[in-house]
Structure formats: structure tokens, C-alpha cells
LUMLUMDREN-2810 file (N, C-alpha, C; in Angstrom, 1 decimal):
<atoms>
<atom><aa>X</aa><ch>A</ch><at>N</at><xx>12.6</xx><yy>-30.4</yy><zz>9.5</zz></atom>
<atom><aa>X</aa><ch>A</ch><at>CA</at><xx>11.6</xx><yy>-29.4</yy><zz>9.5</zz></atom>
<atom><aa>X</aa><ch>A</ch><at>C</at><xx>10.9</xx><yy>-29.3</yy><zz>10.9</zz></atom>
<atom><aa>X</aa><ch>A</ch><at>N</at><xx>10.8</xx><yy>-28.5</yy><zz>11.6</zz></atom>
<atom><aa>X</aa><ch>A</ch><at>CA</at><xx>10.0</xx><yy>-27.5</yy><zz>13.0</zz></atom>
<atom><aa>X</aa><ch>A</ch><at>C</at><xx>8.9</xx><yy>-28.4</yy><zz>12.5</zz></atom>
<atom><aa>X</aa><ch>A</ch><at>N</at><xx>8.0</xx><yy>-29.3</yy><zz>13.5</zz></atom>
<atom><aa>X</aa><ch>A</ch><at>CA</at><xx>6.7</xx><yy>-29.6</yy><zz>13.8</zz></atom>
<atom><aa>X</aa><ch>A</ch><at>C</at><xx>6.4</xx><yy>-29.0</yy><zz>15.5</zz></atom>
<atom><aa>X</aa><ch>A</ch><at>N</at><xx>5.4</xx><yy>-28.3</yy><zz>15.2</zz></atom>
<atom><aa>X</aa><ch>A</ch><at>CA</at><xx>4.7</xx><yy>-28.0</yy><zz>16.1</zz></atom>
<atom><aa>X</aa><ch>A</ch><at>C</at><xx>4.4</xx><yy>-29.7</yy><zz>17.5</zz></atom>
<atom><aa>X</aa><ch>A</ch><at>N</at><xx>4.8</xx><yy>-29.0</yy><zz>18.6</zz></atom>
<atom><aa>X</aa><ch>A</ch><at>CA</at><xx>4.8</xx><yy>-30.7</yy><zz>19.4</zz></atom>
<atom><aa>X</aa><ch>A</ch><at>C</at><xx>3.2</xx><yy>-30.6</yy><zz>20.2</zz></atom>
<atom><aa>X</aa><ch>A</ch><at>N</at><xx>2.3</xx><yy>-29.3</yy><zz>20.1</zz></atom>
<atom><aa>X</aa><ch>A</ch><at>CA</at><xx>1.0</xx><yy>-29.5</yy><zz>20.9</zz></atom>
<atom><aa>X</aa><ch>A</ch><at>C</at><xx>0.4</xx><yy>-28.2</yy><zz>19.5</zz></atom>
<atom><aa>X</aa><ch>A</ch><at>N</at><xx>-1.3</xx><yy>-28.5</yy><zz>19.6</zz></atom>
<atom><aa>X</aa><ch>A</ch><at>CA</at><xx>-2.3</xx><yy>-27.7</yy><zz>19.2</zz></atom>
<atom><aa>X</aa><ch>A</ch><at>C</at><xx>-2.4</xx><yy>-26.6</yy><zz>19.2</zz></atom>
<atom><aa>X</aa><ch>A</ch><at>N</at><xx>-2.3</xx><yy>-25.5</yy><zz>18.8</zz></atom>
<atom><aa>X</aa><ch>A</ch><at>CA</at><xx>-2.2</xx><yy>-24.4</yy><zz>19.3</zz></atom>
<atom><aa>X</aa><ch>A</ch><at>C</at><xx>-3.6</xx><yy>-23.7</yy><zz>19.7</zz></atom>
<atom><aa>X</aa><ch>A</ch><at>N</at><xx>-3.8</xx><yy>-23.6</yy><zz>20.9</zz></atom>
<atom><aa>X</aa><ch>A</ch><at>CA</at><xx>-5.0</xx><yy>-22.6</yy><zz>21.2</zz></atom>
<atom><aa>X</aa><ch>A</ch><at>C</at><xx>-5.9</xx><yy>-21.8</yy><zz>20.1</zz></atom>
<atom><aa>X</aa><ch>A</ch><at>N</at><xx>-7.3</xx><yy>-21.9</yy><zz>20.2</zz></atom>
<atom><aa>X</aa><ch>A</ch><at>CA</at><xx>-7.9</xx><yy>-20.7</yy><zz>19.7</zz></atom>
<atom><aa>X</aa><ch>A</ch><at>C</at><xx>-7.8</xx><yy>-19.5</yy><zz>19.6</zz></atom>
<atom><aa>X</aa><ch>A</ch><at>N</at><xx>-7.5</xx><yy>-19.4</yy><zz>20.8</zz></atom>
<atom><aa>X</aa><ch>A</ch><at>CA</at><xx>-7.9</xx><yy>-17.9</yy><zz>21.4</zz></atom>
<atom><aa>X</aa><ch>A</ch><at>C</at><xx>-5.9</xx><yy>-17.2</yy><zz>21.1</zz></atom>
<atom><aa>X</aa><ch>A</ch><at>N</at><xx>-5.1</xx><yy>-18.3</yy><zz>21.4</zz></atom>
<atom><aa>X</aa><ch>A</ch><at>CA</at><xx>-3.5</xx><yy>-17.8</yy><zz>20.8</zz></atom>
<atom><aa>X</aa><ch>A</ch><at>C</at><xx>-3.5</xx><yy>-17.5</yy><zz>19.3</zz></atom>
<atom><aa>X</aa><ch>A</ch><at>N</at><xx>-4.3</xx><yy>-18.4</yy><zz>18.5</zz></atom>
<atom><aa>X</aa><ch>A</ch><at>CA</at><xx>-4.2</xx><yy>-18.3</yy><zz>17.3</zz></atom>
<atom><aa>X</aa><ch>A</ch><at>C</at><xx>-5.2</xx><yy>-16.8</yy><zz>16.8</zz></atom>
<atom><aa>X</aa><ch>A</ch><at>N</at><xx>-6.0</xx><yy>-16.5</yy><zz>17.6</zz></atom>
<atom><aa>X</aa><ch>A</ch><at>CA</at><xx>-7.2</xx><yy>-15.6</yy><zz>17.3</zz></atom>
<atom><aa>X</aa><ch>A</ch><at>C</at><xx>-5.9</xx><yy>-14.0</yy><zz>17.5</zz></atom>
<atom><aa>X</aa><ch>A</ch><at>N</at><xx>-5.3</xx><yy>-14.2</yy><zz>18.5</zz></atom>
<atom><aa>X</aa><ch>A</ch><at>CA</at><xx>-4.5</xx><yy>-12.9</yy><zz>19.1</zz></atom>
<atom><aa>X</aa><ch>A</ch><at>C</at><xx>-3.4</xx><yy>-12.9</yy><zz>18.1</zz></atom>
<atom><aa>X</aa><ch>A</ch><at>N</at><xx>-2.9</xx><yy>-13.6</yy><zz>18.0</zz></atom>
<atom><aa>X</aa><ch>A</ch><at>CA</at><xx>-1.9</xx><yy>-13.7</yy><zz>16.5</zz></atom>
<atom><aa>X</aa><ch>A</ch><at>C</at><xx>-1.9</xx><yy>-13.2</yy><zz>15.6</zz></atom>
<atom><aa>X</aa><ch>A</ch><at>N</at><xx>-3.4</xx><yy>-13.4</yy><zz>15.0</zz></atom>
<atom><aa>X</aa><ch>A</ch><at>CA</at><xx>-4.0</xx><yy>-13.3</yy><zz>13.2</zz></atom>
<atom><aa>X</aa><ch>A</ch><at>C</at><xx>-4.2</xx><yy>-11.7</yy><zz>13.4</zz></atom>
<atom><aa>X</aa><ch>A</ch><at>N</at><xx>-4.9</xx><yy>-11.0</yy><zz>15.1</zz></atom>
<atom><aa>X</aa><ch>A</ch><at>CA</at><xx>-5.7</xx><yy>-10.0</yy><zz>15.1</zz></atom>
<atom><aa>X</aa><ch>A</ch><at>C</at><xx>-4.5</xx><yy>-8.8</yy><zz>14.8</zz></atom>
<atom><aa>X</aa><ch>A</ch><at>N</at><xx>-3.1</xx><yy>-9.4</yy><zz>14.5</zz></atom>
<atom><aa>X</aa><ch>A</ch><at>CA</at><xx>-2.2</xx><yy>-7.8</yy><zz>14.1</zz></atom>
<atom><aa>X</aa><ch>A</ch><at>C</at><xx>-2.2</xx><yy>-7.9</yy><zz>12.5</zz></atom>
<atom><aa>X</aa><ch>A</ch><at>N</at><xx>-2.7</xx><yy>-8.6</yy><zz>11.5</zz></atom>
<atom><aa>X</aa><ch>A</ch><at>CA</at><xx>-2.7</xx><yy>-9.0</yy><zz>10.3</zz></atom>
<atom><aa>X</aa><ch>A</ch><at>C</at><xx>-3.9</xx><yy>-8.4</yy><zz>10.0</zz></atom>
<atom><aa>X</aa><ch>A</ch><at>N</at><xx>-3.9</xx><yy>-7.0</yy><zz>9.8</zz></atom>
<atom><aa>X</aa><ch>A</ch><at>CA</at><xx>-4.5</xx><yy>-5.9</yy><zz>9.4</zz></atom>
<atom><aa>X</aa><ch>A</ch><at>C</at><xx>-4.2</xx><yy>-5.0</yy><zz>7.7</zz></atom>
<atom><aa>X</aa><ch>A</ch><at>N</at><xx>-4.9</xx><yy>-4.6</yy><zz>6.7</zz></atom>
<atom><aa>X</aa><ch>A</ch><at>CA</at><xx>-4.5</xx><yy>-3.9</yy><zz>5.8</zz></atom>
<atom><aa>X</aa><ch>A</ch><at>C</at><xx>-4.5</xx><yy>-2.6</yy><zz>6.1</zz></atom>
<atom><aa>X</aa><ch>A</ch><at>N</at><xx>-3.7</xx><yy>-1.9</yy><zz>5.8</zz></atom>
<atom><aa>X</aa><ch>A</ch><at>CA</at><xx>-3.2</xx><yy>-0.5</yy><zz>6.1</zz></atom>
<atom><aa>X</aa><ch>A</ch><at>C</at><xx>-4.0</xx><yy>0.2</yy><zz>5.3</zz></atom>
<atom><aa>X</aa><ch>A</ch><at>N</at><xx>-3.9</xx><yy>1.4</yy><zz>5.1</zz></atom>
<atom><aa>X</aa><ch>A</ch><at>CA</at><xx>-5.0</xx><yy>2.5</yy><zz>3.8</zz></atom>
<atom><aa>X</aa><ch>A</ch><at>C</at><xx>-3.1</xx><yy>2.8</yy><zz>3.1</zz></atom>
<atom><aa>X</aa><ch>A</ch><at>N</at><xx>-3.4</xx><yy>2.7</yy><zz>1.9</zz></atom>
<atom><aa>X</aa><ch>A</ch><at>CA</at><xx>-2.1</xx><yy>3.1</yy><zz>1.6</zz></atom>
<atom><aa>X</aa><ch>A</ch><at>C</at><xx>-2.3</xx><yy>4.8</yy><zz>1.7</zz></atom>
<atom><aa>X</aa><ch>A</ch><at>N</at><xx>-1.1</xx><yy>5.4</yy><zz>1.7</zz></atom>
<atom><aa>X</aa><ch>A</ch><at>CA</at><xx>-0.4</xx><yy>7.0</yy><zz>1.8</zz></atom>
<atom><aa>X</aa><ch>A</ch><at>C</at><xx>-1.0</xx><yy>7.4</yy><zz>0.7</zz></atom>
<atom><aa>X</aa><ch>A</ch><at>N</at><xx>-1.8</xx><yy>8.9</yy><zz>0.7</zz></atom>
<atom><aa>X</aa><ch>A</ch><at>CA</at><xx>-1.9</xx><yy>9.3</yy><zz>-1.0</zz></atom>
<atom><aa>X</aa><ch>A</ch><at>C</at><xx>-1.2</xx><yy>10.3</yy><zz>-0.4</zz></atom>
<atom><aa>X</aa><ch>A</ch><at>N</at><xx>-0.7</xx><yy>11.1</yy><zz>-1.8</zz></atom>
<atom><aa>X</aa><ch>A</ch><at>CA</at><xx>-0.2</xx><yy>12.7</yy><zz>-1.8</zz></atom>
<atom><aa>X</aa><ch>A</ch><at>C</at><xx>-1.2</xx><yy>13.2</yy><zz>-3.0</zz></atom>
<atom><aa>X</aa><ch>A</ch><at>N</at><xx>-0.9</xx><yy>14.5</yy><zz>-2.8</zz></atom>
<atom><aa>X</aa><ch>A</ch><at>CA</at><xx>-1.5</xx><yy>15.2</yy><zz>-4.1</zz></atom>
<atom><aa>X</aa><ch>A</ch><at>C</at><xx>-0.6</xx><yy>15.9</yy><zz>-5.2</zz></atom>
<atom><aa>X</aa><ch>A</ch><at>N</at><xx>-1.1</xx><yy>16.1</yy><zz>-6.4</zz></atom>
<atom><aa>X</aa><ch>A</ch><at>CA</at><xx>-0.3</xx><yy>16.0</yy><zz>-7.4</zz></atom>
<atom><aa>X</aa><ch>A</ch><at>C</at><xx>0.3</xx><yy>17.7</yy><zz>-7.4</zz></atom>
<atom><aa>X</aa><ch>A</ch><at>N</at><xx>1.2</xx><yy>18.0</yy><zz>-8.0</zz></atom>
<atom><aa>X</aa><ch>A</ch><at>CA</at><xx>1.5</xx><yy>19.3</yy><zz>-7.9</zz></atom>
<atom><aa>X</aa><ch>A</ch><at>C</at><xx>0.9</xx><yy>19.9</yy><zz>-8.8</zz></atom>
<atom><aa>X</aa><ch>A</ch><at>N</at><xx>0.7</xx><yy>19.5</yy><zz>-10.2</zz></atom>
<atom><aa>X</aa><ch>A</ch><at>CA</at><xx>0.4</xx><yy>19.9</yy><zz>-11.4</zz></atom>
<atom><aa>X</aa><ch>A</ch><at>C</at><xx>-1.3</xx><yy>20.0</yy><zz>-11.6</zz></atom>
<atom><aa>X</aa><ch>A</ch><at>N</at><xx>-1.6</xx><yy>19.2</yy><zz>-11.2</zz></atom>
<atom><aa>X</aa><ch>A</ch><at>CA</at><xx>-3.4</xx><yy>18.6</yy><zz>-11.4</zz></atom>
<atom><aa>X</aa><ch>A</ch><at>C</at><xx>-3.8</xx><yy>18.2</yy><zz>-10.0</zz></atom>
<atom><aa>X</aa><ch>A</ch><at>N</at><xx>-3.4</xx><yy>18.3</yy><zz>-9.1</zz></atom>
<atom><aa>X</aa><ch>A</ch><at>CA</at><xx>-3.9</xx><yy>18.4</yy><zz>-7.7</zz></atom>
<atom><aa>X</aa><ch>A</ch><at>C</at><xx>-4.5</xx><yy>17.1</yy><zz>-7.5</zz></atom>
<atom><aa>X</aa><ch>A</ch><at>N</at><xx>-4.9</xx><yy>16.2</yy><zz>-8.2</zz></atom>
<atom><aa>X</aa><ch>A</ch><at>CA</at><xx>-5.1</xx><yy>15.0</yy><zz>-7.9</zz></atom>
<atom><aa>X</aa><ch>A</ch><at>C</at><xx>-4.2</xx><yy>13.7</yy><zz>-6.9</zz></atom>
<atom><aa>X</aa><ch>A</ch><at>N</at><xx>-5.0</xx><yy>12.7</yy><zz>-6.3</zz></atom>
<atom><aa>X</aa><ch>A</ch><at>CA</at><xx>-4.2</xx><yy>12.4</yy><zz>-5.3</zz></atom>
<atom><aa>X</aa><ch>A</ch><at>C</at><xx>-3.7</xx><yy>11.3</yy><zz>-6.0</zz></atom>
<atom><aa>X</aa><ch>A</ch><at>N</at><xx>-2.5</xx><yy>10.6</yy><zz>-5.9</zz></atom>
<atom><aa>X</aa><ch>A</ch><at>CA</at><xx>-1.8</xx><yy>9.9</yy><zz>-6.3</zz></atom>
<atom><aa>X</aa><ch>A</ch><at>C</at><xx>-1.0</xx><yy>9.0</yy><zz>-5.3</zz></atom>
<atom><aa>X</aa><ch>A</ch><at>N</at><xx>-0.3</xx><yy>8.1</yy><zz>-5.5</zz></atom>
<atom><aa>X</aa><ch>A</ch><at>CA</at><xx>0.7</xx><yy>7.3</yy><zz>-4.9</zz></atom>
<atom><aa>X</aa><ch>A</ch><at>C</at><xx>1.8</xx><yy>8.2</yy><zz>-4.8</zz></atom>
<atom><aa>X</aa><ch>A</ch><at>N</at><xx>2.8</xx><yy>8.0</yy><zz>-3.3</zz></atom>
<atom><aa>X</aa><ch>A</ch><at>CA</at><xx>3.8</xx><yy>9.4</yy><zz>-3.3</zz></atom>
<atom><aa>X</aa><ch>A</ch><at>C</at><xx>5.3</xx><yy>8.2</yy><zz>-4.1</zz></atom>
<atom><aa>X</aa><ch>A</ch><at>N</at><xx>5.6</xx><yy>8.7</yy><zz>-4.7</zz></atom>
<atom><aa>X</aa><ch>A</ch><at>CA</at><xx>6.9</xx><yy>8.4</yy><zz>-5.5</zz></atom>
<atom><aa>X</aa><ch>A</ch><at>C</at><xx>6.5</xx><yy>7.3</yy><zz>-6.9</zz></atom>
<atom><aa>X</aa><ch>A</ch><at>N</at><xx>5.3</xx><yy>7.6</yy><zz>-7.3</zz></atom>
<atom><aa>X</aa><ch>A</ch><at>CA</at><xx>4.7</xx><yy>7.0</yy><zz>-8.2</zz></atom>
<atom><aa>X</aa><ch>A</ch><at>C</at><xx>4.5</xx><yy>8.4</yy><zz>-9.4</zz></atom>
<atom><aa>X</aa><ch>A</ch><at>N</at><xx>4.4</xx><yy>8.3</yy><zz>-10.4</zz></atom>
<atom><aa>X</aa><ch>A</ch><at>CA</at><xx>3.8</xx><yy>8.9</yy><zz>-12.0</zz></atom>
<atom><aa>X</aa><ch>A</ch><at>C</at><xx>2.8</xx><yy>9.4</yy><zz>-11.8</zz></atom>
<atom><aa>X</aa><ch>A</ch><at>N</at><xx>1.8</xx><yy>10.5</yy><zz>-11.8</zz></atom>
<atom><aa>X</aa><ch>A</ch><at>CA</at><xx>0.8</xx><yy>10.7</yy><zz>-11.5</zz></atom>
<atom><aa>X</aa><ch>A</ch><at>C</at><xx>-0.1</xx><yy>10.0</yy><zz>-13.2</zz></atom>
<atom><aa>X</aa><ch>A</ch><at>N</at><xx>-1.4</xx><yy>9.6</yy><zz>-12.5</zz></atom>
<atom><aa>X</aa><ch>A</ch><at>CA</at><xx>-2.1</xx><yy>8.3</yy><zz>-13.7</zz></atom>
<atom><aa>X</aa><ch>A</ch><at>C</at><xx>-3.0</xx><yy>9.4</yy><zz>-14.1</zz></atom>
<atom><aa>X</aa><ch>A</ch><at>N</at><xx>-3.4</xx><yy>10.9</yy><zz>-13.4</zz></atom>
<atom><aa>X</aa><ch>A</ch><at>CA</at><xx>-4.6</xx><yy>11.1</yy><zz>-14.2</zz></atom>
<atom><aa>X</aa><ch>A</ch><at>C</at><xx>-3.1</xx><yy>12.3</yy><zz>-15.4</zz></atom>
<atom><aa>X</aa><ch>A</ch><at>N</at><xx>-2.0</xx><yy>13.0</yy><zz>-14.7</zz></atom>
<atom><aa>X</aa><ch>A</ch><at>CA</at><xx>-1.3</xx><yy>13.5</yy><zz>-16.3</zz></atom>
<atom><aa>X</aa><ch>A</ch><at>C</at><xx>0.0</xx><yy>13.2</yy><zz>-16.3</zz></atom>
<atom><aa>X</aa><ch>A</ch><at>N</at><xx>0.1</xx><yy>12.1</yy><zz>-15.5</zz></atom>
<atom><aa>X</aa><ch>A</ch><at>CA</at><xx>1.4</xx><yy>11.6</yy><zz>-16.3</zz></atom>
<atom><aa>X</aa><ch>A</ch><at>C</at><xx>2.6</xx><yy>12.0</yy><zz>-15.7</zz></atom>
<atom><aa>X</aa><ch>A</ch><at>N</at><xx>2.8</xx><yy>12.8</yy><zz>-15.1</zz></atom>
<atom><aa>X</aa><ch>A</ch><at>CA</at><xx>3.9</xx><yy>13.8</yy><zz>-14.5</zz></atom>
<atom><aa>X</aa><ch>A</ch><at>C</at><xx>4.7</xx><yy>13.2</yy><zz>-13.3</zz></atom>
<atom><aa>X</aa><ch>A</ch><at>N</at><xx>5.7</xx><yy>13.4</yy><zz>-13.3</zz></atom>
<atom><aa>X</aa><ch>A</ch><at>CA</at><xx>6.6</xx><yy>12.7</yy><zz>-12.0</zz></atom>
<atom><aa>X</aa><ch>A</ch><at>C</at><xx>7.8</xx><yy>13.8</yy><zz>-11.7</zz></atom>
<atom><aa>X</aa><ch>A</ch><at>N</at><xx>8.0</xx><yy>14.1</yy><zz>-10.0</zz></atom>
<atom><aa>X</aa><ch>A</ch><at>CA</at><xx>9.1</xx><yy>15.2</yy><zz>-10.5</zz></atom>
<atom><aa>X</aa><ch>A</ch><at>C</at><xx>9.0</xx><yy>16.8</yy><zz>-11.3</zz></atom>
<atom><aa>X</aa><ch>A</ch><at>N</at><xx>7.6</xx><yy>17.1</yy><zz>-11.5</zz></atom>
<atom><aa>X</aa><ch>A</ch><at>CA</at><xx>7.4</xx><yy>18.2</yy><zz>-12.6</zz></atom>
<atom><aa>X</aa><ch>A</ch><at>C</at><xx>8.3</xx><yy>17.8</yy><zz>-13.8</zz></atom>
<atom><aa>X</aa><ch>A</ch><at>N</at><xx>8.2</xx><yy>16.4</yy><zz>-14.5</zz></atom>
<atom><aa>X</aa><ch>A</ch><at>CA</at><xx>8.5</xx><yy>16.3</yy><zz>-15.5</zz></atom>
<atom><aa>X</aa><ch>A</ch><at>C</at><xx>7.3</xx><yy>15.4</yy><zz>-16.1</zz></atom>
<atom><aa>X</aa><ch>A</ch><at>N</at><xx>7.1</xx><yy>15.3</yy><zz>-17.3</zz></atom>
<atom><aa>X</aa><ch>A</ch><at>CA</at><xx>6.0</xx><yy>14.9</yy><zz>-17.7</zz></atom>
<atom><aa>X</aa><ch>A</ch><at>C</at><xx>6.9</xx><yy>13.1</yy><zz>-18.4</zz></atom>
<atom><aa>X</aa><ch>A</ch><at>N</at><xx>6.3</xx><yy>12.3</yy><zz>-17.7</zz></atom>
<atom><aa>X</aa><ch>A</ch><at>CA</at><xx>7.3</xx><yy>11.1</yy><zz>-18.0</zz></atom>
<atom><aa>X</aa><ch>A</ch><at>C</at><xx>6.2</xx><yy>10.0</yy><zz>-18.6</zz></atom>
<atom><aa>X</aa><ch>A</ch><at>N</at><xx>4.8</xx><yy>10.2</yy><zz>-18.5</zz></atom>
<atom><aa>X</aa><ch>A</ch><at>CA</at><xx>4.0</xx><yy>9.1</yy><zz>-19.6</zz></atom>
<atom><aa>X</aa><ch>A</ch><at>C</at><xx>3.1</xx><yy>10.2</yy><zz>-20.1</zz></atom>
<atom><aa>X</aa><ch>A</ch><at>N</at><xx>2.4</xx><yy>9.4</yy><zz>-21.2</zz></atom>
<atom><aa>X</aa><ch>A</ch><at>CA</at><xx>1.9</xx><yy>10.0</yy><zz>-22.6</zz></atom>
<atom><aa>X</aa><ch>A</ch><at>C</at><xx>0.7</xx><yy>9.9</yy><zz>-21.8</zz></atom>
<atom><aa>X</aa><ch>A</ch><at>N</at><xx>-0.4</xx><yy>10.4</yy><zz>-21.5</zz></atom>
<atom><aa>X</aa><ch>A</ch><at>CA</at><xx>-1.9</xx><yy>10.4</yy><zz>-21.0</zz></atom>
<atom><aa>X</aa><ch>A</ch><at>C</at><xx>-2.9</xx><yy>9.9</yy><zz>-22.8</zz></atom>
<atom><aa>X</aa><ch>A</ch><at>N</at><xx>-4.0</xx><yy>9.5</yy><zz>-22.2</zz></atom>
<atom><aa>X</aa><ch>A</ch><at>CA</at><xx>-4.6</xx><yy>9.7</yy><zz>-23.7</zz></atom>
<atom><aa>X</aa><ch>A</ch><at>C</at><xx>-5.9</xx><yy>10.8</yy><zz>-23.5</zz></atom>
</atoms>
């Protein structure tokens, strides 16, 4: 197993971590109900995927 053979810097480890960022995930809007959704996901507020209606809403 790879052991590290010196300390690694602060300031290396600081510049490293600084591209370990969370993204905004992508919305789209629904075609049916215009609400924004996940794109290639079921829409959650009616269900629809594809202009097909594929879950039961309550």
C-alpha cells in the first residue's frame, strides 16, 4: 500500500480540497404542470414522464 514519504503542506492540501465544490443540480420544467423538476426524472408534483402519466399522485 502507497504511504505518503513527507507531510503534505497546508496551503497544498488547502488548493486541493478548494475544487471539491457542490454543484446546483440542473432543473427543467415540466411540460404538463410547468413545474420544475429533475430532467430525465418523473415529474413528483403529477407524476408524468415522457407525456405519459407513469406514477399515481395522491
Amino acid at each position: 500500500m502507497a504511504v505518503p514519504k513527507r507531510k503534505m503542506s497546508r496551503s497544498n492540501t488547502r488548493t486541493r480540497r478548494s475544487q471539491w465544490k457542490a454543484s446546483r443540480p440542473s432543473l427543467t420544467t415540466c411540460p404538463r404542470c410547468r413545474d420544475t423538476k429533475l430532467p430525465h426524472q418523473a415529474c413528483p408534483t403529477c407524476g408524468t414522464y415522457n407525456n405519459r402519466q407513469v406514477v399515481t399522485t395522491a
